[in-house]
C-alpha positions, -999 to +999 in steps of 0.1 A: +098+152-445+085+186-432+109+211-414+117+203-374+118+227-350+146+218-319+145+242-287+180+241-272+177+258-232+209+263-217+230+291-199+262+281-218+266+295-248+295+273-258+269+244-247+245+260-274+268+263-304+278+229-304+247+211-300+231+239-323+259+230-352+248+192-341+213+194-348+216+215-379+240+189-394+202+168-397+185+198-409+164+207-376+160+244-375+173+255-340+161+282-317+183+294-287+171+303-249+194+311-221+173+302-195+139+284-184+120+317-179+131+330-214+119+293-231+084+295-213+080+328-229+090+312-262+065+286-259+036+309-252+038+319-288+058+292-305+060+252-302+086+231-313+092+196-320+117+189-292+135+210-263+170+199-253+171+212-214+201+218-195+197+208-158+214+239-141+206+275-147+199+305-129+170+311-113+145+282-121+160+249-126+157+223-158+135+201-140+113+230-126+106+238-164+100+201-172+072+201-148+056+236-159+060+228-196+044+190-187+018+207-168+007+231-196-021+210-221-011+234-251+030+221-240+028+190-229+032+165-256+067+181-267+093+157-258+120+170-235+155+159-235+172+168-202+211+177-218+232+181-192+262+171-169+244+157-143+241+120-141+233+086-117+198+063-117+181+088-092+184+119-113+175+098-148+143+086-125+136+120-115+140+135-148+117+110-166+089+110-135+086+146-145+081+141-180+117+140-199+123+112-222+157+101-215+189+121-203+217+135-228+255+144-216+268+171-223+294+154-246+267+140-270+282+115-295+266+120-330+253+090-331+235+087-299+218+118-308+208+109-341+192+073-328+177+097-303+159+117-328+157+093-353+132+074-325+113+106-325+107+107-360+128+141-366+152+125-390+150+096-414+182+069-417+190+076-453+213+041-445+181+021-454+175+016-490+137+021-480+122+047-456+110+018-424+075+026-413+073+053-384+072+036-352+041+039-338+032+078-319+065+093-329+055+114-357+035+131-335+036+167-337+039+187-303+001+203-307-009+168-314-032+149-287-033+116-265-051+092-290-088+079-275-082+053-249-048+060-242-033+054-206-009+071-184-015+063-151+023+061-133+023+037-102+055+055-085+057+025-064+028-002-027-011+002+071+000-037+076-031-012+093-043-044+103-014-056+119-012-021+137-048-026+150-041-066+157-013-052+178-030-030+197-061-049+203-038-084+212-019-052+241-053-044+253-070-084+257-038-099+266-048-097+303-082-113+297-069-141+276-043-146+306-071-145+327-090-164+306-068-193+304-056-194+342-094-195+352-097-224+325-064-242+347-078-240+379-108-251+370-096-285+356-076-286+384-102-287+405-124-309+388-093-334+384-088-335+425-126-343+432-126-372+412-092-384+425-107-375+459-138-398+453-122-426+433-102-431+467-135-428+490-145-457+468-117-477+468-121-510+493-097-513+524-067-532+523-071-568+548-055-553+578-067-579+605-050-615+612-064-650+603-081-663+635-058-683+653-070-726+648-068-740+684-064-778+683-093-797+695-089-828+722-085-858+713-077-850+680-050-865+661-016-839+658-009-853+619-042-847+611-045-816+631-009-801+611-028-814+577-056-786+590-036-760+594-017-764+558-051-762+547-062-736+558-031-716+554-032-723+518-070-715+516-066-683+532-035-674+505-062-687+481-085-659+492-064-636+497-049-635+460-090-634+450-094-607+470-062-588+454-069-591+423-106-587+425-092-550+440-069-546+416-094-551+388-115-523+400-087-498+403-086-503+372-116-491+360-120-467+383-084-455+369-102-453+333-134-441+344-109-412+363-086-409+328-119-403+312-141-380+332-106-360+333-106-361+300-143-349+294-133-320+317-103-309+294-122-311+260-147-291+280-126-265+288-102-268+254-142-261+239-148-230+264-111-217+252-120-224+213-149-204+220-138-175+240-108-169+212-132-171+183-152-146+202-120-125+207-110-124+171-144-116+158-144-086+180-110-076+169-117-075+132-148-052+136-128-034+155-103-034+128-131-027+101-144+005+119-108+015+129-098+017+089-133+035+080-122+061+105-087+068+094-097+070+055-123+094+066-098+116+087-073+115+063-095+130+037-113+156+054-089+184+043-075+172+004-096+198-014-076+219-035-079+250-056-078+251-092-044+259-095-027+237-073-003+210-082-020+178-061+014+164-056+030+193-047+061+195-018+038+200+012+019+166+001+057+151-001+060+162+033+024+146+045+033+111+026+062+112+047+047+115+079+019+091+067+050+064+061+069+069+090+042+064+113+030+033+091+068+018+088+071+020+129+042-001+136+051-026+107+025-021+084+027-040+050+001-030+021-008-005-004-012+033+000-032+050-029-029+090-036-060+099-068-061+132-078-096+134-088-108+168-110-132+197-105-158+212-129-147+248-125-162+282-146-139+288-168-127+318-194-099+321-219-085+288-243-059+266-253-034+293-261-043+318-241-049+296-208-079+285-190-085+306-159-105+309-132-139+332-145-141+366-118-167+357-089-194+375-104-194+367-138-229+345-154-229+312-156-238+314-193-207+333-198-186+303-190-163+297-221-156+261-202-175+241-173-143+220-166-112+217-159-078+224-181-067+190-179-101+171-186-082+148-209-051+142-194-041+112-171-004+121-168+008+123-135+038+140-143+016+173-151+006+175-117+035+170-094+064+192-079+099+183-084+103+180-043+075+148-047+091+134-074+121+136-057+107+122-023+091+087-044+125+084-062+147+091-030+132+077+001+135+046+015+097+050+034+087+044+001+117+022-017+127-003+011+099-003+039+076-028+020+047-001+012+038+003-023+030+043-031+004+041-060+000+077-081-030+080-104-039+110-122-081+113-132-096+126-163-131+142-168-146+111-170-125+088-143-130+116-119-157+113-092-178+139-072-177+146-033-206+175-037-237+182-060-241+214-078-271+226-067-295+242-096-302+275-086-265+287-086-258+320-111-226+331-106-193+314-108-186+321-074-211+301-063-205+270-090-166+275-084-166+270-043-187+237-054-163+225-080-133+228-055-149+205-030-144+180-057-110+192-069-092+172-047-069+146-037-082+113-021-062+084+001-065+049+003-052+024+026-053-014+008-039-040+034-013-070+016-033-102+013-012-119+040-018-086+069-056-102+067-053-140+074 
């Protein structure tokens, strides 16, 4: 096995020694820095097969370095092993958003360390009576790249927008569906008393005058005459029970002919109702559809940044949280996409010297790179701050409110343009204020399946 190279970063020089005496024990040769500026410096002319970074220095901080050295191409595929005191899930999640493999304390047992680098292919386990085959990636040297097709695109975590527009669309119809619907009452009221009206115009009137006295005739027999009078007493109770339930018999139907007209009149109006809500919600989802095309415009109008600006820096921390706040208040329940998409700047210097912005004047054809540093890199953790790392780790907008926060980093060829280089431009001035219209970062607003039904 070739010679290793180990970085050890740390303030303490008690801290050095015994990790130093640690690492030599495997035969790693070890190189010293007492702080992140001085190890930067060091890897502008040197690289290394692993750093071991403590946490808390003076001046800039271990994480701050993880994030500059992650963000460098020539740097960025050393593994860094945060070795410090500090400890809990939020700062391991921190650490490793940034770039860091795993967290070390301070106390190291020999053994964990030597699984550690054993894993990284810096030591073989002489307790195997044959060498196992090198796990896949972890001979890779630190100037070593990404192999083709490789993916690193970190979800960090995912307005109901919907449901806010639903809300405030249902505030601003609920008087005309109240209106609506008490017209729609009335109405059937109305129509029910007219036919209750007419049904008793029509109904016959009740015998109200009495049976015509029967005067005995003279000379008529008084048994015979009583035997007239029974029978015409019982005729007339004859008629009489005819004549009620020939009347009853019509109430009747003209009770069901009542039941049904009333009943035609409240499908009639139950239809009118059907038909005014379906109107109602159509409106309100192309309301809806307009009201999202809107916002992801607004939000975007002002993501364009310059080359050398992290796109998930602190002040985009502080937007996201402003974003979330207003979307958690109104109960929103979905998806919220941040893409940092790249620019094809003019660019002078290479990989060990760093790309850099070519002066304003400078040809065209003396561009050493149309591009962008980080053309084939899809790391998110190269192009975030340690405040938005710690803002996705920490919050509970993002954590608790039901909003998924979805990070992705573009390459060259996953990026997408917002403006045209036009093809008289000469100078990179002129191709460089193009290229940062299209270095930029770019919103979207996805709605949960169950915000749309």
């Amino acid at each position: 096995m070739s010679i290793k190279r180990a970085l050890i970063v740390d303030d303490s020089k008690s801290a050095q020694i015994s990790l130093k005496k640690l690492l030599e024990a495997h035969d790693l040769v070890v190189e010293l820095a007492d702080s992140a500026e001085a190890a930067l410096e060091f890897l502008k002319y040197e690289l290394v097969d692993v750093i071991f970074m403590d946490h808390t220095m003076p001046g800039m901080d271990g994480l701050e370095a993880v994030s500059v050295i992650k963000a460098n191409p020539r740097t960025a595929t050393i593994p860094v092993m945060m070795y410090t005191s500090k400890e809990g899930e939020v700062y391991v999640s921190q650490a490793r958003a940034l770039g860091a493999i795993d967290v070390l304390p301070k106390q190291v047992q020999p053994g964990v360390l030597f699984e550690m680098l054993l894993k990284l292919g810096l030591v073989s386990d002489k307790r195997a009576t044959t060498a196992p085959a090198a796990a896949e990636g972890a001979g890779r040297r630190s100037t070593d790249r990404p192999g083709d097709g490789e993916q690193h695109v970190q979800r960090a975590l995912g307005i109901s927008l919907e449901a806010v527009i639903k809300r405030i669309l249902d505030d601003q119809h609920s008087e005309l569906r109240s209106d609506l619907l008490r017209s729609h009452r009335e109405f059937a009221r109305s129509v029910a008393a007219e036919i209750l009206e007419e049904q008793r115009a029509q109904r016959p009137p009740e015998m109200t005058e009495p049976a015509p006295a029967i005067v005995p005739r003279a000379g008529v027999p008084p048994t015979w005459f009583a035997l007239l009078v029974v029978i015409c007493v019982i005729l007339a109770a004859l008629l009489w029970q005819v004549r009620s339930e020939r009347d009853a018999a019509q109430l009747a139907v003209s009770g069901t002919s009542m039941a049904a007209d009333a009943a035609d009149a409240a499908n009639e109006v139950a239809q009118d109702l059907a038909a005014d809500y379906a109107t109602l919600r159509d409106r309100t989802r192309l309301d809806y559809t307009r009201l999202v095309a809107a916002l992801q415009w607004a939000i975007n109008q002002h993501a364009t940044l310059p080359y050398d600006a992290l796109p998930f820096d602190d002040a985009r921390a502080e937007e996201l949280q402003v974003l979330l706040s207003h979307l958690v208040s109104v109960g929103f329940k979905g998806a919220v996409g941040i893409e940092s998409h790249l620019g094809e700047f003019c660019l002078v210097g290479d990989d060990v010297a760093r790309f850099r912005l070519a002066p304003p004047d400078t040809p065209l054809e003396a561009c050493v790179l149309l591009g962008h540093a980080l053309d084939d890199s899809t790391f998110v953790a190269e192009r975030q701050s340690v405040g938005f790392v710690d803002f996705l780790v920490s919050s509970p907008l993002v954590n608790e409110a039901g909003i998924e926060v979805q990070i992705v980093a573009h390459d060259r060829d996953t990026s997408t343009r917002r403006a045209d280089f036009p093809t008289d431009l000469s100078t990179a001035g002129e191709w460089n204020r193009v290229a940062e219209a299209n270095n930029r970062v770019e919103y979207t607003l996805t709605l949960a399946p169950a915000a749309t039904d």
